[in-house]
N, C-alpha and C positions, 0 to 999 in steps of 0.2 A: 145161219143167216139171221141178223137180226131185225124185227118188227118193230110195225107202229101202229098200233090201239087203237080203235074210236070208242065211243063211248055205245056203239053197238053190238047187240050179242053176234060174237061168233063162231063157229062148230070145227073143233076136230077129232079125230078119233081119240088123240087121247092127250092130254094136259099131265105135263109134268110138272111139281114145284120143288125147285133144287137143283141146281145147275154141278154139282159136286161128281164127285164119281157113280156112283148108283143113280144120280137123275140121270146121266149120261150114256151109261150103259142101257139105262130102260128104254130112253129115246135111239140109241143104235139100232135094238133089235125093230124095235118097230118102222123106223124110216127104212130098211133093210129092207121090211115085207110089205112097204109100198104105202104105209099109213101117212096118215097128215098129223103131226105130231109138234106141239109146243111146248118149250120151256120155261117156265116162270121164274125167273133169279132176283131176289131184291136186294141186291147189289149190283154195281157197273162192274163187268168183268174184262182185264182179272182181276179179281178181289184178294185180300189178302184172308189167308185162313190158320187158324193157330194147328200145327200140327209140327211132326220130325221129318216128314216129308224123305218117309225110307218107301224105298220099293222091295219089298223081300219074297225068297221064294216062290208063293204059293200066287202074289198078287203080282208081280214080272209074266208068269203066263197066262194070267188072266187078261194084261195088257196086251201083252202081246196077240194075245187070239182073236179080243173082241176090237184092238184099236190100230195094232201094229207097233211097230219102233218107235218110242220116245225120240222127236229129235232134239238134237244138241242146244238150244235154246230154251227147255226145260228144266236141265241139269244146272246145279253147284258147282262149286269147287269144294272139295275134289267131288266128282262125279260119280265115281262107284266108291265103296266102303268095304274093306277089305272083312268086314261082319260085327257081330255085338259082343261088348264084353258086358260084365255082373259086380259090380264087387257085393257083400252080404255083410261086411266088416273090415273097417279102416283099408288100407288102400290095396288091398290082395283082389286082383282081377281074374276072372273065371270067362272064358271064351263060351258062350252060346251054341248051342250046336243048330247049324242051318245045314236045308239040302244044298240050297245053292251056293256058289266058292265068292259071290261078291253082292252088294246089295246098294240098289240103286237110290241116288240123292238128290231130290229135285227140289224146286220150287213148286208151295204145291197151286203157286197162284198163277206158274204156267202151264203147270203140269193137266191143273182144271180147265184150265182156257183153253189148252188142245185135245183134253177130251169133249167139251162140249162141240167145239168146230167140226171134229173125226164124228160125231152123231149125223149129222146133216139136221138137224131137227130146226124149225123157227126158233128164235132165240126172244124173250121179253127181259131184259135189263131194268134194272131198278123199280121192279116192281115188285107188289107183294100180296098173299092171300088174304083176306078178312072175311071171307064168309063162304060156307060149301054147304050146299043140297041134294038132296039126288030124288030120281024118279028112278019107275022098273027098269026105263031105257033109256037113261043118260046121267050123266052129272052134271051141276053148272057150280062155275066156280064165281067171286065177288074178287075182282082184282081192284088195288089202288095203286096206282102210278105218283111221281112228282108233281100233279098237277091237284092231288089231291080230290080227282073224280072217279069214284066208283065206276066201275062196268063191269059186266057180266061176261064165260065164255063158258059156252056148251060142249062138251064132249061125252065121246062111247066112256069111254075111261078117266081117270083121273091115279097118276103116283104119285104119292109124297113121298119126296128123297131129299127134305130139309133139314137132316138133322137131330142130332139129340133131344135138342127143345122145337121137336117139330110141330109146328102151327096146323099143317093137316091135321095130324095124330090128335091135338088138344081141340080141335074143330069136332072132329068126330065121334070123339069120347070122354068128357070131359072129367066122367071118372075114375074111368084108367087113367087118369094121368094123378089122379091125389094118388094113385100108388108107388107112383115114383119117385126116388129121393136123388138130390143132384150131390155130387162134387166139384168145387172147383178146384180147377187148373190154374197154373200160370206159366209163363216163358219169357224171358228175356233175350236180348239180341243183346249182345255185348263185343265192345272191343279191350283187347286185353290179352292175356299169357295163361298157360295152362301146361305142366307135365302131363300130357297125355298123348300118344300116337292121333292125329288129326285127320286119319284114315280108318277110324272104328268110330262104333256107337255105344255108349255108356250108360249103363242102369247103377242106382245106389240104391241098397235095400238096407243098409247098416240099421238094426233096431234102435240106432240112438237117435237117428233123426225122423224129427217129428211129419216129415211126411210120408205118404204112402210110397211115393219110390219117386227119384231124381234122377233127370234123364239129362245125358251133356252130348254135341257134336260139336263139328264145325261145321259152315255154312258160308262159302266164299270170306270173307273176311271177318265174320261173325263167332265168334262164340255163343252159341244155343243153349241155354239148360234151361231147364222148369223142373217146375213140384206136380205132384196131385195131391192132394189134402184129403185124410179124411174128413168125412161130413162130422163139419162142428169145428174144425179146428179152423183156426183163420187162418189163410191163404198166405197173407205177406210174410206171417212169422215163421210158415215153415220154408217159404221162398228164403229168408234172412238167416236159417238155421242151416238150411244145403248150402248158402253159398258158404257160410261159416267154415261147413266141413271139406266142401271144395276145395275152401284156400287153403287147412290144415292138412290134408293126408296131397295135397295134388299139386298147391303149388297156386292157386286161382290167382289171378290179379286182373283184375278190371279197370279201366281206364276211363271207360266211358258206358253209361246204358243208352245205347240208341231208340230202343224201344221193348217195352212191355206191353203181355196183352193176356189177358185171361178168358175162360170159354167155364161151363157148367157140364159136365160130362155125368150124363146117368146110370141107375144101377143097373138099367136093365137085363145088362146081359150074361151080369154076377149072375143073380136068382133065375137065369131063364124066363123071364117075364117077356116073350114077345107079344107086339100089338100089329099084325099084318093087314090090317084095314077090315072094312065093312063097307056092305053092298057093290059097289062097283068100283069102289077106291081100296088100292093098294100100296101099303107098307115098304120100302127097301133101305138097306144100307141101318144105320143107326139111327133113324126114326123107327125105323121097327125093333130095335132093340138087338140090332147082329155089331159086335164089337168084339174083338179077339184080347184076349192078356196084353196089360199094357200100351194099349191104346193101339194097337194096329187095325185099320178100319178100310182098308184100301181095296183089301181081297173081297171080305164080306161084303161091299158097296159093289162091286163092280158084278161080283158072283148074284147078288140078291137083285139088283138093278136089272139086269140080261135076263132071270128067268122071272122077275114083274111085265117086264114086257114083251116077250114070250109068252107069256102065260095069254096077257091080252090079244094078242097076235092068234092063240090055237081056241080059244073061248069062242072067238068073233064067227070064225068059221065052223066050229062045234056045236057053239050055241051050250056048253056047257058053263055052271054060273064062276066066276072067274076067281072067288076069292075061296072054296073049295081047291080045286086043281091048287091056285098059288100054298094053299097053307101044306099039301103034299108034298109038292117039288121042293120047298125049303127046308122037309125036312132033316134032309144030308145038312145043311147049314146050320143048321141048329143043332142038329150035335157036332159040328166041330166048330161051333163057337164055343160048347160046353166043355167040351175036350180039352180047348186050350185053356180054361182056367182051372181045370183039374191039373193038368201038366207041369202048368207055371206053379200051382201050390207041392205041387211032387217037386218039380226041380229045385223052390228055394228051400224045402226041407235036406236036402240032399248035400246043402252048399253052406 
């Protein structure tokens, strides 16, 4: 349900900032256990979000338990993905091994609009944080809306689930965050030809090219691919280098770029560097630093979102201090966000 603001304080049990999967999840469990629960999104949603917009294994039941069945207005074409392939060198493709036999394809700018809707939670659109405080018994957050007037809103709790460059996390700790080093991304929407099955997903790790790995699908009429760069290298050149080896080993031809978009994706979850919040505010999703091999970020949002707010939900009634219990119960997540980048460094030596 979405709200509308005054410029007066007002009180709920718990503020969430990040309308994404892990703010979603945070606000499910709590409107669940009967709390009064707000979203802060500073975009109009649905917003468009740079991602592959895969649903795989681990994060299909996580959907499914905490939100239910994706409906069909969510989904691409084609809608399921019959799994990932690899290549390591020039165009020799190595199939991924998944538990599950298909991998779901959505949009992920509907895919977020109907998990925010599935929360029940108040909804605040286009607005954004600029200032957090806390006392022993509350938080108050500095919201700015379109109108460009600050105001205030009080809560038991506060989650930031905004993000890699999340504005909580740099609010609350200003020098955890000089510890962070970003890379950028980029992706293009293209129309155009490709040898490639348009029923799989595609990684390129070939050492020749200058990005950290190139990822290709397809997306209703779109051809999908981006870079990740390592930090320092420039973005466009290694975006101009994959499509280079796209067109030679695949066949690439491009017709038209309808659009390109780039994002800064951090190291946190390389080096285990999580930041799960302080005093009454809590961490989820990839502001706190849970990001899987390869950018999959769908599970750990929705997993770390649900037991943020949970956590607030067993605190309130316990009376035990809530960022304790949270940095516990994450511990399973935290090591298998580690796991998968030991894994993926085991499988590309393998291949």
């Amino acid at each position: 349900m979405s709200v509308k603001k005054s410029k007066n304080v007002d009180s709920y049990d718990a503020v969430i900032i990040g309308a994404g999967p892990a703010g979603a999840a945070a606000a499910r469990e709590l409107v669940k256990s009967g709390r009064k629960v707000l979203v802060v999104e500073k975009r109009k949603l649905p917003r468009y979000k740079i991602c592959s917009g895969l649903i795989l294994d681990r994060a299909q039941d996580l959907v499914l338990e905490k939100f239910g069945a994706p409906p069909p207005e969510v989904f691409c074409r084609p809608g399921v993905l019959k799994g990932v392939r690899f290549s390591t060198a020039g165009d020799a493709l190595t199939d991924l091994p998944l538990k599950k036999p298909q991998v779901l394809n959505v949009w992920r700018s509907a895919f977020d609009h109907w998990l925010i809707k599935q929360s029940g939670a108040d909804l605040l659109e286009s607005h954004r944080l600029i200032g957090l405080s806390q006392t022993e018994g509350a938080v108050q957050a500095t919201i700015l809306g379109p109108d460009k007037k600050p105001f205030q809103i009080k809560a038991a709790h506060l989650i930031g689930a905004d993000g890699g460059s999340s504005r909580v996390r740099s609010l609350l700790a200003p020098a955890f965050e000089e510890t962070i080093h970003f890379s950028t991304f980029i992706q293009a929407y293209c129309i155009g030809a490709i040898n490639l099955d348009p029923e799989y997903f595609y990684m390129f790790f070939d050492p020749s090219l200058s990005a950290f790995f190139t990822w290709l699908h397809v997306k209703d009429d779109y051809i999908v691919y981006g870079v990740g760069s390592y930090r320092g290298k420039p973005a466009l050149q290694c975006l101009k280098d994959s499509t280079d080896y796209l067109a030679g080993h695949f066949g690439l031809k491009i017709d038209n770029v309808e659009r390109r978009t780039g994002c800064v994706v951090s190291d946190m979850p390389i080096r285990n560097n999580f930041f799960l919040g302080e005093g009454r505010v809590l961490l989820a999703g990839e502001a706190a630093g849970f990001m899987n091999i390869f950018g999959e970020g769908i599970s750990s949002a929705i997993a770390t979102g649900s037991l943020a707010g949970s956590t607030v939900c067993r605190t309130e009634a316990s009376g035990e201090k809530v960022l304790p219990l949270y940095a516990d119960l994450v511990k399973v997540e935290q090591k298998l966000t580690a796991k998968s980048w030991k894994q993926a460094g085991t499988l590309m030596k393998k291949n």
